[in-house]
N, C-alpha and C positions, 0 to 999 in steps of 0.2 A: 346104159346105152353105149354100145359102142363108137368108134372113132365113124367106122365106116356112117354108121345111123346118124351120129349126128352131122357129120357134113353133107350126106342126103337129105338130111333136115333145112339146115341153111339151104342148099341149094336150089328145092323145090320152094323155098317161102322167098329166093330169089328170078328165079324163075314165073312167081304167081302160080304153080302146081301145087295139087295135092301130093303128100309127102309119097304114099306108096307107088306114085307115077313115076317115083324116080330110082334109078335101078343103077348099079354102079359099072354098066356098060354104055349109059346112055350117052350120046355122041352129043357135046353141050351145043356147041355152033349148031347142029341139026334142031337144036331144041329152042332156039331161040337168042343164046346167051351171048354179048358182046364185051368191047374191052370191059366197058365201064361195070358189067356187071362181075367180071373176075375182078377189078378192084376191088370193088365193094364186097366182092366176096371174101377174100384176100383179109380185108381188114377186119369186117367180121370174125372169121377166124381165127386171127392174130389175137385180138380180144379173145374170145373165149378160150384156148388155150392159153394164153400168154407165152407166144412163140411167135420167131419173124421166120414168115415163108420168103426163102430165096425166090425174090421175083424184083423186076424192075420195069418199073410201068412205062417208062420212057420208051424201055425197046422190048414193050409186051408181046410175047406171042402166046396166041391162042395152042397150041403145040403142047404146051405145061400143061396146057388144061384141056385137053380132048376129051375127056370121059370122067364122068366121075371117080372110078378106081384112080385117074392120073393123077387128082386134086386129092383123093383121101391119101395115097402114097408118100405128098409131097408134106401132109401134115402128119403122116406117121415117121418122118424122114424129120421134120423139125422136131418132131417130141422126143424123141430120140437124141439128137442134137443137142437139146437144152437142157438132157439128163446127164448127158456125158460131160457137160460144163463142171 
């Protein structure tokens, strides 16, 4: 499964959607998604990769996470990251 699949994965079993409803244009705040669900998405994925996504919840914007493609970017942008370590 790829990166993109699986955080379409997480996302739609964060959202309460079936997994194919979620498309990696999908505009999340149109779809329902608020801070607390980018934390908890955030952390989820941190977990399963074992990668820290640059985010700071204090001064969270929804902007990082517009779309699915934003969220899968920002996790192929840390896996990336923790290989070059």
């Amino acid at each position: 499964m790829s990166t993109a699949d699986q955080v379409m994965t997480i996302i739609a079993k964060q959202l309460k959607r079936d997994p194919s409803s979620v498309t990696l244009d999908l505009d999340l705040q149109e779809a329902g998604f608020e801070s607390l669900d980018v934390i908890e998405t955030v952390f989820e994925i941190e977990d399963q990769w074992d990668i820290d996504i640059n985010f700071n919840a204090n001064t969270a914007s929804m902007e990082q996470f517009r779309t699915v493609a934003d969220v899968v970017r920002l996790v192929d942008e840390a896996i990336a990251a923790k290989g070059a370590v």
